[in-house]
Structure formats: C-alpha cells, structure tokens
PDBQT receptor file of N, H, CA, C and O in Angstrom, charges set to zero:
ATOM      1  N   UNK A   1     -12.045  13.539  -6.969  1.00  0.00    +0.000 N 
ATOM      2  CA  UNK A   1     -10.743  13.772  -6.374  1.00  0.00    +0.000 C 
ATOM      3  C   UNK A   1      -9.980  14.767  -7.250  1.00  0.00    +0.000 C 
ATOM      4  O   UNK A   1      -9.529  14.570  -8.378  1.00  0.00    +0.000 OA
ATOM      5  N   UNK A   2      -9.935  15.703  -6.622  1.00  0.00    +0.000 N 
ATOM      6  H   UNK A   2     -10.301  15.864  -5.705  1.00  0.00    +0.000 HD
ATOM      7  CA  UNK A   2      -8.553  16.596  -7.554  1.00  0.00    +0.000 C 
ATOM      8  C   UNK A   2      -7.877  16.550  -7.481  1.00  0.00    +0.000 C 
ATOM      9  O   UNK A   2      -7.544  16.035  -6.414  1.00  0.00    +0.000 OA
ATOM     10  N   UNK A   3      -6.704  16.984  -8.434  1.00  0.00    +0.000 N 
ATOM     11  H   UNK A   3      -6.974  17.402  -9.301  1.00  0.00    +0.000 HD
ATOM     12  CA  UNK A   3      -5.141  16.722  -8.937  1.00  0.00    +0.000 C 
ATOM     13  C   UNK A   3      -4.530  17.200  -7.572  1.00  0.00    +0.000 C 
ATOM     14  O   UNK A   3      -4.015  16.198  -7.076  1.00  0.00    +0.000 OA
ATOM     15  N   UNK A   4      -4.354  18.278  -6.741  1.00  0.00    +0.000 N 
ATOM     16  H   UNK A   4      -4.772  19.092  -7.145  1.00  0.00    +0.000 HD
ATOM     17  CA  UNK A   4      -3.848  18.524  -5.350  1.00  0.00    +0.000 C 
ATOM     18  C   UNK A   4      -3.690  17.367  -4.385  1.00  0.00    +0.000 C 
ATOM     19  O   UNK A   4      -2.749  17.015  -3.674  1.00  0.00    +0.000 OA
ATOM     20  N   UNK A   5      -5.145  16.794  -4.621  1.00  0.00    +0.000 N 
ATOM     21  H   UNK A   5      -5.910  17.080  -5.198  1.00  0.00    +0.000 HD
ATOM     22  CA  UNK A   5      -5.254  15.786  -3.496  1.00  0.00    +0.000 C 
ATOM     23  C   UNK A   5      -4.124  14.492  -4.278  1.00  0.00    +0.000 C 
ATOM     24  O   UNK A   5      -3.070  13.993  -3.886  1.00  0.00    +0.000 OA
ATOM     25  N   UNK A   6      -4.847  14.318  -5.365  1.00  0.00    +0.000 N 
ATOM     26  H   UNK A   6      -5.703  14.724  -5.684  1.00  0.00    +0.000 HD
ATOM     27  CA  UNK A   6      -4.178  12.837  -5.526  1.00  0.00    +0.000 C 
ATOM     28  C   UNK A   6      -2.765  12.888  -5.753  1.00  0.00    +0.000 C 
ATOM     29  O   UNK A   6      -2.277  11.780  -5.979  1.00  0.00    +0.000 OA
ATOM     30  N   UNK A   7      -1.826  14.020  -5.759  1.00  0.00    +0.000 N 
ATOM     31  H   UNK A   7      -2.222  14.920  -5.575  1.00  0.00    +0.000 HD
ATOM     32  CA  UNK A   7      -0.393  14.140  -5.958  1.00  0.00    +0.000 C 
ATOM     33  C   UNK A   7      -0.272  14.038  -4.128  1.00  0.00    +0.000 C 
ATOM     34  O   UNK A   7       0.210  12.930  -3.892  1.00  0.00    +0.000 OA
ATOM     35  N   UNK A   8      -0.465  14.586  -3.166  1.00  0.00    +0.000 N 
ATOM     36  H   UNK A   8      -0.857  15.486  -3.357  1.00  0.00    +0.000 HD
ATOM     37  CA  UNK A   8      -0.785  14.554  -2.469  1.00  0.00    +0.000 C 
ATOM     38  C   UNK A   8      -0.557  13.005  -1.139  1.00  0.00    +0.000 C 
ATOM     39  O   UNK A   8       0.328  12.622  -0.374  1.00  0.00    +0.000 OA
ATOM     40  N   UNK A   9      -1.826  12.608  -1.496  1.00  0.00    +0.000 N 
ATOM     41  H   UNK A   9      -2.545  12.919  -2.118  1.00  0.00    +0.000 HD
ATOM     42  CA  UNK A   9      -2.008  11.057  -1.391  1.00  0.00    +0.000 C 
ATOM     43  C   UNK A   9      -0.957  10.259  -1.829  1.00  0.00    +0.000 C 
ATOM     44  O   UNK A   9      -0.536   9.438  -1.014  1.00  0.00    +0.000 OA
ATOM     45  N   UNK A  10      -0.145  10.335  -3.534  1.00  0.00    +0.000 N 
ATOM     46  H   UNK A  10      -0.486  11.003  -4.196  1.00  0.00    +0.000 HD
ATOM     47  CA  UNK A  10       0.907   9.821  -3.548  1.00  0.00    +0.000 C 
ATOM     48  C   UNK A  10       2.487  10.059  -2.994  1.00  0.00    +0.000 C 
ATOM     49  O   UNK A  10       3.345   9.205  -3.223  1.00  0.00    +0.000 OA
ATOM     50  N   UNK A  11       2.708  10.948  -2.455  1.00  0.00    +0.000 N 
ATOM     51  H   UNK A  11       2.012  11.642  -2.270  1.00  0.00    +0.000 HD
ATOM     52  CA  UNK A  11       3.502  11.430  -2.422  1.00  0.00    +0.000 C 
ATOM     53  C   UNK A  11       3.650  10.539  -0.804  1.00  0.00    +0.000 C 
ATOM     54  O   UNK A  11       4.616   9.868  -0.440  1.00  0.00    +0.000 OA
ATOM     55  N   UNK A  12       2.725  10.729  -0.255  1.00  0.00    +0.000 N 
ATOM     56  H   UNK A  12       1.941  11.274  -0.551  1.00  0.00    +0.000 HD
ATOM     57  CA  UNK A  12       2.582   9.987   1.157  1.00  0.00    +0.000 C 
ATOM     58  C   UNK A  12       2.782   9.053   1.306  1.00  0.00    +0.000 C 
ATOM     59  O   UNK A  12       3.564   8.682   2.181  1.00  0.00    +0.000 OA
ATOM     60  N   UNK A  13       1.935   7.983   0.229  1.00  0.00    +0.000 N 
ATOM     61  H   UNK A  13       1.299   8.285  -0.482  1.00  0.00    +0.000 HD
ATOM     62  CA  UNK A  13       1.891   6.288   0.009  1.00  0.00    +0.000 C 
ATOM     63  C   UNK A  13       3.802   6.011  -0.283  1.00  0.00    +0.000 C 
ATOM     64  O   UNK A  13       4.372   4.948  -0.039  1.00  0.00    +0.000 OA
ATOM     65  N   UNK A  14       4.506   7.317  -0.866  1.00  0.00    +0.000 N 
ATOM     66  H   UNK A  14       4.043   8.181  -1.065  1.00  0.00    +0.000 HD
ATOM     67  CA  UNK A  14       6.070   6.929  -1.271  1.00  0.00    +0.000 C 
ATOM     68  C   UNK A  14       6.431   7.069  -0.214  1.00  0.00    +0.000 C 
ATOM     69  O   UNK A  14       6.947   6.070   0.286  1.00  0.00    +0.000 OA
ATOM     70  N   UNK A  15       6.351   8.358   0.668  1.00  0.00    +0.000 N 
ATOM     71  H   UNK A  15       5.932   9.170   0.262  1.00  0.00    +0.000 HD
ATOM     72  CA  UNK A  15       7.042   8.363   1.856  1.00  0.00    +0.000 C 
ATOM     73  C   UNK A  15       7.071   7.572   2.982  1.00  0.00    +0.000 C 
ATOM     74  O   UNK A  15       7.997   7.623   3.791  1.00  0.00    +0.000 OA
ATOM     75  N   UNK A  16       5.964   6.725   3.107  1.00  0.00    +0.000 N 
ATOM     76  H   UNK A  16       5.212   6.683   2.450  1.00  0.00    +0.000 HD
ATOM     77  CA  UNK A  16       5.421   5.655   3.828  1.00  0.00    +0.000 C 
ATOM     78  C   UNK A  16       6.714   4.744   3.320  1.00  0.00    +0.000 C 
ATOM     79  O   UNK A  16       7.838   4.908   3.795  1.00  0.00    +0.000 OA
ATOM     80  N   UNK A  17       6.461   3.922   2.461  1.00  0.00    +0.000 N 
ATOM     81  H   UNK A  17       5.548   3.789   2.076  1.00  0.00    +0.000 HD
ATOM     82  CA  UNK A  17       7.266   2.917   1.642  1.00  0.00    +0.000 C 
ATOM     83  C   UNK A  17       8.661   3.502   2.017  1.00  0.00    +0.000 C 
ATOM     84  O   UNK A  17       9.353   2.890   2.830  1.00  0.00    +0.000 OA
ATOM     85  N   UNK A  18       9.049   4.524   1.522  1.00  0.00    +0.000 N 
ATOM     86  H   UNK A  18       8.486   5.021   0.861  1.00  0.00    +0.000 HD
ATOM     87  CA  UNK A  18      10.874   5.479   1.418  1.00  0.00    +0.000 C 
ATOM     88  C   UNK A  18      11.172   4.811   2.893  1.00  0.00    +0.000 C 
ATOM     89  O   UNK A  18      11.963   3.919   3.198  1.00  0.00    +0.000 OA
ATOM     90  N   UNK A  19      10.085   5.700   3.836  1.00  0.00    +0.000 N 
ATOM     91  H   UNK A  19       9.442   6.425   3.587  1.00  0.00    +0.000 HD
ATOM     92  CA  UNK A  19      10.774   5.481   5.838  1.00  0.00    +0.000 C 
ATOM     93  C   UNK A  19      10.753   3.825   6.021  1.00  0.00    +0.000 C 
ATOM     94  O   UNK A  19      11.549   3.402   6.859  1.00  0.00    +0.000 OA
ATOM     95  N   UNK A  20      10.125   3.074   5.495  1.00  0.00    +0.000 N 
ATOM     96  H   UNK A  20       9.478   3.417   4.814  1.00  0.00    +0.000 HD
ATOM     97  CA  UNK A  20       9.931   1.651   5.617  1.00  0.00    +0.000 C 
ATOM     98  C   UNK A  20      11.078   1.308   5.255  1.00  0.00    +0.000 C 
ATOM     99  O   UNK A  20      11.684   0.745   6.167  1.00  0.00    +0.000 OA
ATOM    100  N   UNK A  21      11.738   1.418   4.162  1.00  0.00    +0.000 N 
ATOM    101  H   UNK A  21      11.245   1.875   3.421  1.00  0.00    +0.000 HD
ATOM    102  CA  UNK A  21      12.713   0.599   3.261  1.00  0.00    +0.000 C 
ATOM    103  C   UNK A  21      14.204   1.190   4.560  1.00  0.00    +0.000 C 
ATOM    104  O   UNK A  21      14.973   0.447   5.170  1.00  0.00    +0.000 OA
ATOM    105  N   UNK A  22      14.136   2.865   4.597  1.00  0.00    +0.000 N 
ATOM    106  H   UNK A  22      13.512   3.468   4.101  1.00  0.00    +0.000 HD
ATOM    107  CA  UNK A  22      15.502   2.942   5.259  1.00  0.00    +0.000 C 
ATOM    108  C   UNK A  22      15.689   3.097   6.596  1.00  0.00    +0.000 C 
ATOM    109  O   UNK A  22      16.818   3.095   7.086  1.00  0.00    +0.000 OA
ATOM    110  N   UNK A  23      14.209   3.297   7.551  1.00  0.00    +0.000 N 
ATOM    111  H   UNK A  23      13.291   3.299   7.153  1.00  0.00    +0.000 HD
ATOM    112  CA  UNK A  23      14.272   3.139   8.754  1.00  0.00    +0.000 C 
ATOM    113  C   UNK A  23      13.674   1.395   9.570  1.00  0.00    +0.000 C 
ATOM    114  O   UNK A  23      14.193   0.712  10.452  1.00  0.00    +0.000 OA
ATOM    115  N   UNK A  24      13.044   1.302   9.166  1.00  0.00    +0.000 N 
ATOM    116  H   UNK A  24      12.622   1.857   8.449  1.00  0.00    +0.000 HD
ATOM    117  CA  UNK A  24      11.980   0.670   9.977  1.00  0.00    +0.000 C 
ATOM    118  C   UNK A  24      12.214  -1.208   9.559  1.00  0.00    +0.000 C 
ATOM    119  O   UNK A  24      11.943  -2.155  10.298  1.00  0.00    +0.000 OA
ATOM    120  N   UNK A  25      12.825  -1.257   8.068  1.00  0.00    +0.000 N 
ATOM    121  H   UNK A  25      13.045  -0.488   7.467  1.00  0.00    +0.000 HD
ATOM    122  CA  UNK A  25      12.998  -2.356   7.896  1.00  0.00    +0.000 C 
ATOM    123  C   UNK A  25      12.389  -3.836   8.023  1.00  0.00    +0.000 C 
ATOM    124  O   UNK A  25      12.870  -4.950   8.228  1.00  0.00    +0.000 OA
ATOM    125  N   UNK A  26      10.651  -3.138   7.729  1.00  0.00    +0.000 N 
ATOM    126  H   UNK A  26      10.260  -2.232   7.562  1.00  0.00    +0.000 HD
ATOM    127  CA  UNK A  26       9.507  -4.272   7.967  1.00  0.00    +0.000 C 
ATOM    128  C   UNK A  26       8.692  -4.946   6.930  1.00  0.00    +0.000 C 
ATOM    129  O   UNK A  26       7.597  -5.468   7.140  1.00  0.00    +0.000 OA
ATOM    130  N   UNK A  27       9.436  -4.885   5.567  1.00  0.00    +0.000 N 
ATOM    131  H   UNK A  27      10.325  -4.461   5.397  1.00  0.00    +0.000 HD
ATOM    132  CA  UNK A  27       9.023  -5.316   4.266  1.00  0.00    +0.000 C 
ATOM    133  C   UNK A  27       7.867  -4.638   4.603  1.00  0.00    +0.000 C 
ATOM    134  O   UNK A  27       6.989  -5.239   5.222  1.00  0.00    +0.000 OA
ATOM    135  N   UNK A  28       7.739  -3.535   4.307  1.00  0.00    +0.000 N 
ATOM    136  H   UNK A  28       8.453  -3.047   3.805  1.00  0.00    +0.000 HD
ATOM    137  CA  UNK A  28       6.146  -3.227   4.197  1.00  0.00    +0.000 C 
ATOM    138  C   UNK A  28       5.402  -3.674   2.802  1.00  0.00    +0.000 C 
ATOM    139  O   UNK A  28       4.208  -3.971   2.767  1.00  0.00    +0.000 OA
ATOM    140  N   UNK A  29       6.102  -3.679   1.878  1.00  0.00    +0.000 N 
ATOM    141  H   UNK A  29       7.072  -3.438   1.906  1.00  0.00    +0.000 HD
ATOM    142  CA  UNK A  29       5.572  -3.619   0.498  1.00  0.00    +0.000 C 
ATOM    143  C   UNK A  29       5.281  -5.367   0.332  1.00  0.00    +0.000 C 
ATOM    144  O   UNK A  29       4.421  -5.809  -0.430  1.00  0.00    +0.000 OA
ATOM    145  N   UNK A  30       6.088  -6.154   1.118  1.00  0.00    +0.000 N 
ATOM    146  H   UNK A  30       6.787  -5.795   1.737  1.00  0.00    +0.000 HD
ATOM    147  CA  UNK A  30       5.466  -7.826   1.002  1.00  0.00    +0.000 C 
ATOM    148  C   UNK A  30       4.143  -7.727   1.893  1.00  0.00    +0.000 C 
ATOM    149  O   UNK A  30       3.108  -8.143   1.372  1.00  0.00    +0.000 OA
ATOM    150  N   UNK A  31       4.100  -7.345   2.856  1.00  0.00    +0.000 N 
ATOM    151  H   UNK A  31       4.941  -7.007   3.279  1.00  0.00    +0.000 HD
ATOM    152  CA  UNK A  31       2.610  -7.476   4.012  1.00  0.00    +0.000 C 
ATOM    153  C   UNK A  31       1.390  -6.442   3.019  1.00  0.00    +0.000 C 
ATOM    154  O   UNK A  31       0.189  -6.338   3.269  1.00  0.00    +0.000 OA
ATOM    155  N   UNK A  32       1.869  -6.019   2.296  1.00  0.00    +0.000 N 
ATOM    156  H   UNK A  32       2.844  -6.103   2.093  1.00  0.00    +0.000 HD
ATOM    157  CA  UNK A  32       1.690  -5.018   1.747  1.00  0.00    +0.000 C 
ATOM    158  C   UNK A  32       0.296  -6.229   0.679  1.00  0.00    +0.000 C 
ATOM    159  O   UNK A  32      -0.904  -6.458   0.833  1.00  0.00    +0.000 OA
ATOM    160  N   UNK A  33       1.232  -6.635  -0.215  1.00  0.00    +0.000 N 
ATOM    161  H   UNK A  33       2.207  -6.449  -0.341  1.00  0.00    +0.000 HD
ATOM    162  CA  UNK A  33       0.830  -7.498  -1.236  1.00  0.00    +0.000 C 
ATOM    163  C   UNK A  33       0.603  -8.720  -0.388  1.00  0.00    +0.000 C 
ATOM    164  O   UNK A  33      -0.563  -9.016  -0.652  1.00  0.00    +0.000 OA
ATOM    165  N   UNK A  34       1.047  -9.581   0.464  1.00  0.00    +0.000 N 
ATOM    166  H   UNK A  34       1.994  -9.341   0.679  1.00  0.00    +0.000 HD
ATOM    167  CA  UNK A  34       0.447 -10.961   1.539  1.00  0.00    +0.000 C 
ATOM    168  C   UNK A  34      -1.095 -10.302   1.248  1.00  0.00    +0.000 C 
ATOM    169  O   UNK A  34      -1.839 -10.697   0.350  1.00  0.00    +0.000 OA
ATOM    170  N   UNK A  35      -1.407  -9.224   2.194  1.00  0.00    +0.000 N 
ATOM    171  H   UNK A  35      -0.803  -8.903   2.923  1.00  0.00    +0.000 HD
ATOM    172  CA  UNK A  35      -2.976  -8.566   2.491  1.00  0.00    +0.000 C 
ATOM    173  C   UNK A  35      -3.674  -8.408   1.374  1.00  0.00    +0.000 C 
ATOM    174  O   UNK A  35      -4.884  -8.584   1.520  1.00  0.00    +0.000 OA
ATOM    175  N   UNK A  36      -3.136  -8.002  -0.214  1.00  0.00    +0.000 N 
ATOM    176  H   UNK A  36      -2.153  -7.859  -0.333  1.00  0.00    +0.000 HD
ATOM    177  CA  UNK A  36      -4.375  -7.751  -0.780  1.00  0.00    +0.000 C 
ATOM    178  C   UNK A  36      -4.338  -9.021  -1.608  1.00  0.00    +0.000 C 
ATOM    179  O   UNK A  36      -5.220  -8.991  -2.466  1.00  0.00    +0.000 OA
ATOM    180  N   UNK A  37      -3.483 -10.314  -1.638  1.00  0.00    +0.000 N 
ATOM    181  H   UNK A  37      -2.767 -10.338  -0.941  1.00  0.00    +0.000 HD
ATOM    182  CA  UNK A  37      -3.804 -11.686  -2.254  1.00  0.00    +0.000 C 
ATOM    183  C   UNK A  37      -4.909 -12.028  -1.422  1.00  0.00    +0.000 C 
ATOM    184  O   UNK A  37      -6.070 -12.104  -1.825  1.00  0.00    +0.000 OA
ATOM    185  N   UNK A  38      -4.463 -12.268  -0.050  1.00  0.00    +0.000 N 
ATOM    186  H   UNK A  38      -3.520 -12.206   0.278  1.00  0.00    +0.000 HD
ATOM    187  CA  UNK A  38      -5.869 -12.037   0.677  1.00  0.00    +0.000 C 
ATOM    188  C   UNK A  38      -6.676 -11.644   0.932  1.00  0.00    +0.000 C 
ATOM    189  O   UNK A  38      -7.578 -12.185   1.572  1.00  0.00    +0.000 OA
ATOM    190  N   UNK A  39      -6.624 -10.061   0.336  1.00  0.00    +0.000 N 
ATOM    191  H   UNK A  39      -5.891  -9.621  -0.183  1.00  0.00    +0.000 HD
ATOM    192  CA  UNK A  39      -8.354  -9.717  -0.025  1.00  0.00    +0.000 C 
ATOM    193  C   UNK A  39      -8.632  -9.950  -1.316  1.00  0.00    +0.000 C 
ATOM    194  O   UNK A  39      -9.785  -9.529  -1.407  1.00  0.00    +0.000 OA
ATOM    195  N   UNK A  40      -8.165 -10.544  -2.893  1.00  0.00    +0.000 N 
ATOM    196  H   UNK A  40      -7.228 -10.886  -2.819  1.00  0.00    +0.000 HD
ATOM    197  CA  UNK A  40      -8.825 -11.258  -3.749  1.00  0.00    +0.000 C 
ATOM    198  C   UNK A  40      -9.359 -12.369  -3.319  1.00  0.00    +0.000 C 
ATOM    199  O   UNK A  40     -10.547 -12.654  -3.468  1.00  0.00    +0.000 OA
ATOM    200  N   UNK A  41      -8.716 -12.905  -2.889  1.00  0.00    +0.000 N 
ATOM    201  H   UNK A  41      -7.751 -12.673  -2.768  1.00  0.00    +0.000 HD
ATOM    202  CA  UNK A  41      -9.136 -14.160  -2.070  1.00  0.00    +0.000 C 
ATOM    203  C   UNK A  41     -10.245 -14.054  -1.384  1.00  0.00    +0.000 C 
ATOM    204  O   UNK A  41     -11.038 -14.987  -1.511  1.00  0.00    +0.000 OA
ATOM    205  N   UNK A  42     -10.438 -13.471  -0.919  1.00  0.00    +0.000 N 
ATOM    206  H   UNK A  42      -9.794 -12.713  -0.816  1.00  0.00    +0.000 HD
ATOM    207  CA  UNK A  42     -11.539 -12.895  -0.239  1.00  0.00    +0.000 C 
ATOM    208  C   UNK A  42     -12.918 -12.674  -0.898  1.00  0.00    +0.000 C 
ATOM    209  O   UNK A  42     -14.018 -13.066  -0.509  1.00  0.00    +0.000 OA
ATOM    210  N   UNK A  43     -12.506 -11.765  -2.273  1.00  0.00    +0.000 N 
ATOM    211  H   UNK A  43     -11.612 -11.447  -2.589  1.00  0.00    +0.000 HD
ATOM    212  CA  UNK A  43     -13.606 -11.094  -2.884  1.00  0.00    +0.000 C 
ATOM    213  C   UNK A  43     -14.448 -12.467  -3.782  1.00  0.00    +0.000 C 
ATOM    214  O   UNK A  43     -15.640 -12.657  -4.026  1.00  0.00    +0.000 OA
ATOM    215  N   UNK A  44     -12.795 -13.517  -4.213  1.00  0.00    +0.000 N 
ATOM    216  H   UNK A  44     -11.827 -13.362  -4.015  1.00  0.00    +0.000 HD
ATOM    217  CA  UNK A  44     -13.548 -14.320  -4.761  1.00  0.00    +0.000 C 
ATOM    218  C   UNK A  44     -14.685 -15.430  -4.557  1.00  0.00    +0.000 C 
ATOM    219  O   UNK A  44     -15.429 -16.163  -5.208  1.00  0.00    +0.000 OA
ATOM    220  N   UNK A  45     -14.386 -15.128  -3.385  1.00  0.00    +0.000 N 
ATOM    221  H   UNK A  45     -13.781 -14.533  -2.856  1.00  0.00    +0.000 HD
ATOM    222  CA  UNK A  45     -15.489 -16.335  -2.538  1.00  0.00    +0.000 C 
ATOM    223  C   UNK A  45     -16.871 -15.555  -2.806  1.00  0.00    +0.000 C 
ATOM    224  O   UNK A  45     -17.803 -16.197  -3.290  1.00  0.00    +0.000 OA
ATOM    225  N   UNK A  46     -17.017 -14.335  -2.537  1.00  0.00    +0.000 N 
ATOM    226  H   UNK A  46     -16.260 -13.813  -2.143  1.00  0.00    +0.000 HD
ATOM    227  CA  UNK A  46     -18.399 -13.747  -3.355  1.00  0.00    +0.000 C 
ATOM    228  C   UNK A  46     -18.575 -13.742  -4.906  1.00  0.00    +0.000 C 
ATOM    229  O   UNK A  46     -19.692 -13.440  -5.327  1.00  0.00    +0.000 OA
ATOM    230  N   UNK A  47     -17.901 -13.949  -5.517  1.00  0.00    +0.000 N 
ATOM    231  H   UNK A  47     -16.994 -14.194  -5.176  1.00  0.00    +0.000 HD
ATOM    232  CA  UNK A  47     -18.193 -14.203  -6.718  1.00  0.00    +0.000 C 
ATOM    233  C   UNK A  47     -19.859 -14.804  -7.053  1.00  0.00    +0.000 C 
ATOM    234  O   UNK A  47     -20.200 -15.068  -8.205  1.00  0.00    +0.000 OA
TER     235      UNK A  47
C-alpha cells in the first residue's frame, strides 16, 4: 500500500465518521465497535 493510498483511505474512514456525527446521527462509531466485539468473538471460537 502506498502513502497516496493510505492518506487517502483515511481521510475517507474521517469523512464517513465527520457526515455521521453531523448529518445522519446513527452512532456509527458504537455499531462500529458492537461489530468488531463481535467479530473477536467470533475469531475466538477458532482459537
């Protein structure tokens, strides 16, 4: 991955989050974290 892309990629993942917080008002960042407790959860069962 090069530096273009991954500034890039972040810049998106903020703007995502930014329009969430002042338009859309759908806790994205809790469903956000709910989903990946549930995918540890997940991974740990293969353990």
């Amino acid at each position: 991955m090069t530096n273009s892309i991954a500034i890039t990629l972040f810049f998106l993942i903020v703007a995502i989050f930014a329009v969430d917080h002042f338009w859309l008002h759908q806790d994205l960042p809790l469903i956000v974290a709910k989903s990946f407790d549930s995918f540890i959860e997940y991974l740990s069962f293969w353990r």
